[in-house]
C-alpha positions, 0 to 999 in steps of 0.5 A, spaced: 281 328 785 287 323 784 286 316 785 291 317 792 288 323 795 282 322 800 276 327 798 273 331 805 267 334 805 265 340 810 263 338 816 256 340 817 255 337 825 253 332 829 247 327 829 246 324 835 240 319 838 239 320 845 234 314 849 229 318 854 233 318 860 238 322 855 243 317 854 246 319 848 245 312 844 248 314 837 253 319 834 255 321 827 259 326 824 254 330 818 258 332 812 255 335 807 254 331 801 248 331 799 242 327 801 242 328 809 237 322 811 242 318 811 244 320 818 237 319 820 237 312 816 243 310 820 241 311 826 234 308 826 239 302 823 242 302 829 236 302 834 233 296 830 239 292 830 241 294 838 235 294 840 230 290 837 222 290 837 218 296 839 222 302 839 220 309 838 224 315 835 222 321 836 224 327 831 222 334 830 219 332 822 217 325 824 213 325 818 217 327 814 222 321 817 216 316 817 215 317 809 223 316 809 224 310 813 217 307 810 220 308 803 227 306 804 230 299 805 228 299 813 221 300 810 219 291 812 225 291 818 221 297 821 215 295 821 216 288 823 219 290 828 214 295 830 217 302 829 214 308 832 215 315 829 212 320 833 214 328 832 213 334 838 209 338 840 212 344 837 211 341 829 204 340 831 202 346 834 206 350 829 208 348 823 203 343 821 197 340 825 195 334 820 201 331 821 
């Protein structure tokens, strides 16, 4: 790739942050470019920031986003501002009930 050109990864979908009464809150367009936590990252940044204190997200591998968030620069910022992470119904029926 030539310092000119602009280098375009494929479009994979769209990740989108919708409130409980289903306002969409946030949208980010995926490319595939290798680690996809980013988007989650982004738009728990994004509640932090805009919403502030005592939010909650929830996600169908919640446990596997609390490890992410936890571990990443997010990790105090979320916790101070009391994050909660919760996962559906299906991933604890289904997939894993330890979680």
């Amino acid at each position: 790739v030539e310092e000119n050109q602009i280098q375009v990864f494929e479009q994979m979908g769209i990740f989108v942050m919708a409130c409980c009464h289903g306002f969409v809150e946030c949208v980010a367009e995926m490319k595939r470019s290798g680690e996809l936590a980013k988007y989650g990252l982004a738009a728990v940044n994004w509640l932090l920031n805009v919403c502030g204190k005592d939010q909650a997200v929830g996600h169908d591998i919640g446990c596997a986003s609390k490890k992410t968030i936890v571990s990443s620069s997010l990790g105090k910022e979320a916790q101070e501002k009391q994050l909660k992470v919760v996962v559906n119904a299906f991933h604890g029926f289904a997939h894993n009930h330890m979680c």
